[in-house]
C-alpha positions in Angstrom: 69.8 13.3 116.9 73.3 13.3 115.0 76.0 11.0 116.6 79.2 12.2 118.0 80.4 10.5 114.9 78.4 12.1 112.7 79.1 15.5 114.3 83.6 14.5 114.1 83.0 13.8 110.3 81.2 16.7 110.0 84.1 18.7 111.6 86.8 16.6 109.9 85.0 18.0 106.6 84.7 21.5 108.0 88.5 21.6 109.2 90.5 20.0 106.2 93.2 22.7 105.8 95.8 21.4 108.7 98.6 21.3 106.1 100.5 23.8 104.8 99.2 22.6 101.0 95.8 22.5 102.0 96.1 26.0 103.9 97.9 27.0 100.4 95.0 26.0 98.8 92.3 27.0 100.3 94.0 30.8 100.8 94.6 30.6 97.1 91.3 30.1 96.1 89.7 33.2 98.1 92.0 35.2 96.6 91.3 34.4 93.3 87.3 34.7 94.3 88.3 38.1 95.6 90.4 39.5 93.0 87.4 39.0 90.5 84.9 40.7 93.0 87.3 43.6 93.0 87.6 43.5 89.4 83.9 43.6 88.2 83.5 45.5 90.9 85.5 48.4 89.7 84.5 47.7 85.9 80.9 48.5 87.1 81.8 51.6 89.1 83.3 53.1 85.6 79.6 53.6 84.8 78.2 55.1 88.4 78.0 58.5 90.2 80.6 59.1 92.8 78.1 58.2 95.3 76.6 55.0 93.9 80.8 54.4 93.8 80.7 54.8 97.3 77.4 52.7 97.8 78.8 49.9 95.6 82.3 49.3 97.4 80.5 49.5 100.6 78.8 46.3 99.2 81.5 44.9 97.9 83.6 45.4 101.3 80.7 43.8 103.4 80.6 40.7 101.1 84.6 40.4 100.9 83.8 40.6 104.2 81.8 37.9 104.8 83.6 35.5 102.4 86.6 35.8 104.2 85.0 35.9 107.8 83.9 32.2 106.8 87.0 30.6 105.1 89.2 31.7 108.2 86.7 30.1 110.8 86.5 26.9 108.7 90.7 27.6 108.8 91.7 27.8 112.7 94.9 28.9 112.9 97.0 32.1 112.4 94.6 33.6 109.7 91.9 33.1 112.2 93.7 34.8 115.1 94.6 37.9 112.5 90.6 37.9 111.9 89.7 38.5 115.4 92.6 41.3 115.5 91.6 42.8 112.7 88.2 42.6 113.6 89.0 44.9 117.1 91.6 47.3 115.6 89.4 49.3 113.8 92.0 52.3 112.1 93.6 49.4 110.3 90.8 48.6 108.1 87.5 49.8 106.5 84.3 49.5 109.4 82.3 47.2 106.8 85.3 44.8 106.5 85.8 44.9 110.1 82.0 44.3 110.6 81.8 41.6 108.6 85.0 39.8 110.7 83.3 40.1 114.2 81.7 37.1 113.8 85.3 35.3 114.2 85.1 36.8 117.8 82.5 34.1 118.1 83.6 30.2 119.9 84.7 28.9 116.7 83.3 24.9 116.1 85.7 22.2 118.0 87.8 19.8 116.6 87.5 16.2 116.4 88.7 14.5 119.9 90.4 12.2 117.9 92.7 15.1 116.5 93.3 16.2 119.8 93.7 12.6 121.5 96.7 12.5 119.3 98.3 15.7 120.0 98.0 14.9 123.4 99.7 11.6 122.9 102.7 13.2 120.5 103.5 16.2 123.2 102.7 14.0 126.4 103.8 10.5 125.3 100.5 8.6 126.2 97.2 8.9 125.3 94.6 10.9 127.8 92.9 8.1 129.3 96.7 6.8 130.7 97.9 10.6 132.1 94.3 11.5 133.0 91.7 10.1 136.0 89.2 11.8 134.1 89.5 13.6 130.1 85.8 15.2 128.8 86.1 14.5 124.7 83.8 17.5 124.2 86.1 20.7 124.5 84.8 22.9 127.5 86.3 25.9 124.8 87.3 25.9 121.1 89.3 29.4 119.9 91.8 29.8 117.0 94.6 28.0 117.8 93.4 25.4 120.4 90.9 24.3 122.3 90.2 23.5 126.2 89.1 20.1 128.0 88.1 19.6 131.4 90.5 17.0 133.7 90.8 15.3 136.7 94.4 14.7 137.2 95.6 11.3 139.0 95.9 13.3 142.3 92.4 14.0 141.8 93.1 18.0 141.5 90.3 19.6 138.6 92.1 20.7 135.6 91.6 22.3 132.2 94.2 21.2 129.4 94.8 23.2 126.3 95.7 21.4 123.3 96.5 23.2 119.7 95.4 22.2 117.0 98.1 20.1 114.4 99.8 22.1 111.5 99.2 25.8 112.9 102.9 26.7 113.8 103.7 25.6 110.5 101.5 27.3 108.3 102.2 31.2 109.9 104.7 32.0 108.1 102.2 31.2 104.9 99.0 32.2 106.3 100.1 36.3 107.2 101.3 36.7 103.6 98.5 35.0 101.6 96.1 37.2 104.5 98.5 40.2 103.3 97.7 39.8 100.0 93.9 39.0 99.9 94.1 42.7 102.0 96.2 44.4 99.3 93.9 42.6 96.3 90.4 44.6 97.9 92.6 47.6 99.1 92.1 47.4 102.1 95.9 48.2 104.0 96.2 51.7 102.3 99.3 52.3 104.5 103.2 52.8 103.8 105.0 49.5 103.3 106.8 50.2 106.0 104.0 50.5 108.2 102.3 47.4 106.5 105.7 45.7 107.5 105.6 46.7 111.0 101.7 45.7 111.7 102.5 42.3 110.1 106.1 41.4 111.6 104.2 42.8 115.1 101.0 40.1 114.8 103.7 37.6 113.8 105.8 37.9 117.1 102.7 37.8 119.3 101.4 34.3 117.4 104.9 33.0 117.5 104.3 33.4 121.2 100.9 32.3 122.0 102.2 29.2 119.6 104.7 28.2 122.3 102.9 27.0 125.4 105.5 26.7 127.2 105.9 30.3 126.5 102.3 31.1 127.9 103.5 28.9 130.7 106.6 31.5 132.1 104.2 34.3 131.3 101.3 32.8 133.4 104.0 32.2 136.2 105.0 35.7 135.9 101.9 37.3 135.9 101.4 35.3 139.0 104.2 36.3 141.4 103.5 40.0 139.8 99.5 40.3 141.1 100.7 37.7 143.9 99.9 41.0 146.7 96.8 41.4 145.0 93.3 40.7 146.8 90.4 39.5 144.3 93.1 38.7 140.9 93.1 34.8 140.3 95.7 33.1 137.4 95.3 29.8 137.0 98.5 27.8 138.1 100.6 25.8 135.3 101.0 22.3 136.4 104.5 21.4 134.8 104.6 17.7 134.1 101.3 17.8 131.9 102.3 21.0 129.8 105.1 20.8 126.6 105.2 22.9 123.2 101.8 21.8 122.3 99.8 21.2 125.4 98.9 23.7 128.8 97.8 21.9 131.9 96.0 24.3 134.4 94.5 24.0 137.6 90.8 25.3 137.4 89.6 27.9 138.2 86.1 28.9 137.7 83.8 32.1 138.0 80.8 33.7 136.3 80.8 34.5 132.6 80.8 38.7 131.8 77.1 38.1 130.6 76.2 36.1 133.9 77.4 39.3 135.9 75.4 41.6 133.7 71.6 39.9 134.9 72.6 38.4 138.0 71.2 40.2 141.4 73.9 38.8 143.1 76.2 41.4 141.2 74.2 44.1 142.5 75.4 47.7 141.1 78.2 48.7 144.0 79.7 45.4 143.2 79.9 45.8 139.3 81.2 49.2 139.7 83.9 47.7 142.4 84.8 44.9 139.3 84.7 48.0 137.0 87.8 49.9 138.7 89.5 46.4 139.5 89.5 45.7 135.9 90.9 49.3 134.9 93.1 48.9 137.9 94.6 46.0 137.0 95.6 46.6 133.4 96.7 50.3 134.6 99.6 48.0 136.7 100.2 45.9 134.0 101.0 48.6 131.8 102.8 51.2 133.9 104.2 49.0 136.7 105.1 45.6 135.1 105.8 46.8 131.6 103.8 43.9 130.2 100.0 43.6 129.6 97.5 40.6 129.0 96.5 41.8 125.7 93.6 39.4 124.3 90.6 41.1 126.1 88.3 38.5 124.9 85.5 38.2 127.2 85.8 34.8 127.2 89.5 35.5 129.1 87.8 36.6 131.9 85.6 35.1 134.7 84.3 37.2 138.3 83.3 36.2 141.6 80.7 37.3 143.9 83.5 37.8 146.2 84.7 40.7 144.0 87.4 38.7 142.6 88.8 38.6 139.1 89.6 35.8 137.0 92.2 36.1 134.2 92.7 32.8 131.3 95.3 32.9 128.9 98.3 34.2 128.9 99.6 33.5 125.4 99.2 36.9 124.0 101.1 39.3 126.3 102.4 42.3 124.8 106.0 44.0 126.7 106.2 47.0 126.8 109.6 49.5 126.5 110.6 52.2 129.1 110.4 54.8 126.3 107.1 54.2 125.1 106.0 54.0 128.7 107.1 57.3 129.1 105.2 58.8 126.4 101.9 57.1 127.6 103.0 59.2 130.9 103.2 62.5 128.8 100.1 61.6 126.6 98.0 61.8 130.0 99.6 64.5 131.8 99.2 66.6 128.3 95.3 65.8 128.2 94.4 66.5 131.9 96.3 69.7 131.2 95.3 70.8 127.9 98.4 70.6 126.9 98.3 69.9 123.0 101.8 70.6 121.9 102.6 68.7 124.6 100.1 65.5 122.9 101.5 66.5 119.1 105.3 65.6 120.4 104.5 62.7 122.3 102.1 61.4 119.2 104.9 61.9 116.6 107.5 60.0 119.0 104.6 57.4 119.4 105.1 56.9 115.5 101.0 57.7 115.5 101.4 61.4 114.1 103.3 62.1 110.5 105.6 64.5 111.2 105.8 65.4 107.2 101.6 66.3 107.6 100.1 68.9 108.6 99.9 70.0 112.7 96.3 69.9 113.4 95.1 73.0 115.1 94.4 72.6 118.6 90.6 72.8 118.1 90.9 69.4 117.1 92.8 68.1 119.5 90.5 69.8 122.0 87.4 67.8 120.6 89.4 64.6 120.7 90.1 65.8 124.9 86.5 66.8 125.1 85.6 63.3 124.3 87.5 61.0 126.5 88.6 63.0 129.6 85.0 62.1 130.6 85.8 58.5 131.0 88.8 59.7 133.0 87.8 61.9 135.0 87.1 62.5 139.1 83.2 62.4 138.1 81.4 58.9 137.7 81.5 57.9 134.4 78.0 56.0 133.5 80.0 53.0 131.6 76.6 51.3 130.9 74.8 54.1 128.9 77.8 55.5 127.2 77.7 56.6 123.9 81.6 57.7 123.2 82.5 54.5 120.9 79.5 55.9 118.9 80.9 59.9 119.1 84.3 58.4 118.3 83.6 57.0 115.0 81.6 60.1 113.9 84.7 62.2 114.9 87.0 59.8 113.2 84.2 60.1 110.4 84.3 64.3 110.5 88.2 64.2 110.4 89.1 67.6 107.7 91.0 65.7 104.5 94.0 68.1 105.1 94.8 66.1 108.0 93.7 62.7 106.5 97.9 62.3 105.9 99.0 63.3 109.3 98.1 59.9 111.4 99.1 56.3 110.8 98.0 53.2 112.8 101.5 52.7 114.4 102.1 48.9 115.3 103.6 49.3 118.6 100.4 51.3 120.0 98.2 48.4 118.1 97.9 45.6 120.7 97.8 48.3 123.8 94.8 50.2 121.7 92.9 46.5 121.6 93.4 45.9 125.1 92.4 50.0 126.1 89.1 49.4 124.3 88.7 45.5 124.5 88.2 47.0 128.2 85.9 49.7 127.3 83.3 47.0 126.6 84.0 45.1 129.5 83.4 48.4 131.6 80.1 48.8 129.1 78.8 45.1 129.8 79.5 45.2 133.3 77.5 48.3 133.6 79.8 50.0 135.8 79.8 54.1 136.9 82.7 55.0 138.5 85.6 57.9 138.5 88.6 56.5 137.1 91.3 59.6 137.8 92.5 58.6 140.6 93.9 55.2 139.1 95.0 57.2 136.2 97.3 59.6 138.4 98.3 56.7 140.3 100.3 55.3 137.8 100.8 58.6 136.0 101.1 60.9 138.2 99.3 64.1 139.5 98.0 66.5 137.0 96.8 70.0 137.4 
């Protein structure tokens, strides 16, 4: 049985890039590797039929794929965070690519407590054993930027401390454009620059954020006095004197993993369709109501109750939203329930999702898109559990005519609200829940016909 020094060295081998040289490095060298895939890749399609083409940078996506899936979860950091983004907006990038990233959805290996023991002690002042009754050395969660450790404070009150990992603020600014690049070398962004500018300068902002703990600590307090009337939501509380830049103290809070819910009879089926509506409920307020939305739907972010009640981690990434582009989520709704699809073509183009300079689809095909969603939306239960309309979307997506293949764009302000509108899907899926959902739509909407 491997030591718990045995298993730190290993680590220390496995997480070597904490500078911005070594980052340099490493991101240096898979984009060289990748660059010569692409090359001999497109040397031996000179000699193939336009489908073995096909068939061959399918491959060749899958294992860019997979090379790159690996050096960003040995990285931590920003290019790790981008991953898992990347890996859940699925417009930005080819599905074989995105496939191939979903793995970085996955707890990502810890840290050495030693590398953590002395964050703690150059953001806090002291080492954990002196600010801590209590401090467990093996991380109760390890993501991209930090990881989590179970406390007892001196007061004796249960805690869980988030500490980031060293050199990851540093390294961002590095990380997105060497991450841009490797992107560019397998084609994979074929958007306008401006558009490439926009998705890249948006991720930067939300990591710049989730970087600054005591950033995630105002949002956490805000978030709190904002669902404060709310029965059944629970956000942890900051506790102030053992949270800086670097470091969140939290009071604990615990509940029953997603996949708990999912086989335990003590969720029985009225209960997981209550959480269902709570959870659409509470993002719908978010949105329409506070302007400003938890926007990392990780599974992992979230904990429930027998009780009914909701529990919501991690507050770094929150995306704020503007009056105006509230407004036309408003119209986008209203348009839909009422068939309305010049009214969806404006509010798409002001959305910055529709290219004015392509062609207006016809409204058949803005009636198909209707004819698959409204379901989920409607005053009829929804079966959550057995749906198949993330598979009907993609072969729609799939069936788009080419004359209209110039007419949408992924639009980066829409990007982070899209991940959190089907991060939420799955929830809904996992939890198993069948409910009608109009009624919370029109609540925040308004009434349609």
């Amino acid at each position: 049985m491997a030591s718990k020094d045995d298993n730190d060295k290993k680590n220390d081998k496995r997480f070597t890039a904490t500078t911005p040289a070594r980052r340099f490095m490493k991101l240096a060298g898979m984009s060289t590797s990748i660059a010569t895939r692409v090359a001999t890749s497109s040397a031996k399609s000179l000699f193939l039929s336009e489908e073995q083409r096909e068939k061959e940078r399918q491959k060749m996506l899958a294992k860019i794929g997979a090379e790159v899936a690996e050096t960003l979860g040995e990285m931590k950091g920003a290019v790790m965070k981008v991953g898992q983004i990347a890996s859940q907006v699925k417009d930005l990038l080819p599905e074989e690519f995105a496939k191939a990233l979903e793995k970085l959805q996955k707890e990502s290996p810890p840290m050495p407590f030693r590398v953590i023991r002395k964050q703690i002690i150059d953001e806090l002042g002291a080492p954990p054993y002196e600010l801590f009754r209590e401090m467990d050395e093996q991380p109760f969660a390890a993501a991209s930027i930090g990881q989590v450790h179970r406390a007892v404070l001196p007061d004796g009150r249960e805690v869980v401390v988030k500490v980031q990992y060293p050199g990851v603020e540093e390294s961002i600014e590095s990380d997105l454009r060497h991450l841009r690049r490797i992107f560019r070398l397998a084609g994979l962004l074929k958007l306008d620059e401006q558009v490439i500018d926009e998705v890249f300068n948006e991720i930067k902002a939300r990591l710049r954020d989730e970087l600054d703990y005591q950033k995630e600590a105002e949002n956490l307090r805000a978030f709190r006095a904002f669902h404060a009337e709310d029965h059944g939501i629970v956000i942890p509380e900051v506790v102030e004197e053992f949270t800086s830049r670097r470091v969140l103290t939290l009071t604990r809070e615990s509940g029953d993993t997603l996949d708990t819910v999912a086989s335990s009879p003590q969720y029985d089926q009225a209960l997981r369709n209550e959480l269902g509506r709570r959870v659409f409920d509470i993002f719908g307020k978010q949105i329409f109501v506070h302007h400003a939305v938890h926007c990392d739907p990780h599974p992992g972010n979230f904990a429930f109750r027998p009780d009914g009640s909701i529990i919501i981690y991690d507050f770094g990434a929150v995306k704020r939203l503007t009056p105006g582009d509230i407004a036309i989520y408003r119209r986008i709704m209203q348009a839909a329930y009422n068939t309305d699809f010049d009214g969806i073509e404006a509010a798409l183009i002001d959305l910055g999702v529709r290219r004015p300079d392509g062609p207006r689809p016809e409204d058949s095909f803005y009636r198909r898109w209707m004819e698959l969603f409204l379901p989920a939306f409607s005053d009829q239960p929804f079966d959550f559990g057995n749906s198949r309309l993330h598979i009907e979307v993609f072969k729609q997506a799939r069936a788009t005519p080419l004359r209209y293949l110039d007419s949408f764009q992924p639009a980066a302000r829409t990007m982070l609200v899209n991940r959190v509108i089907t991060g939420h899907y799955w929830t809904l899926m996992k939890l198993g829940t069948v409910a009608s959902t109009r009624d919370l739509v029109e609540k925040y909407t308004g009434p349609t016909a």
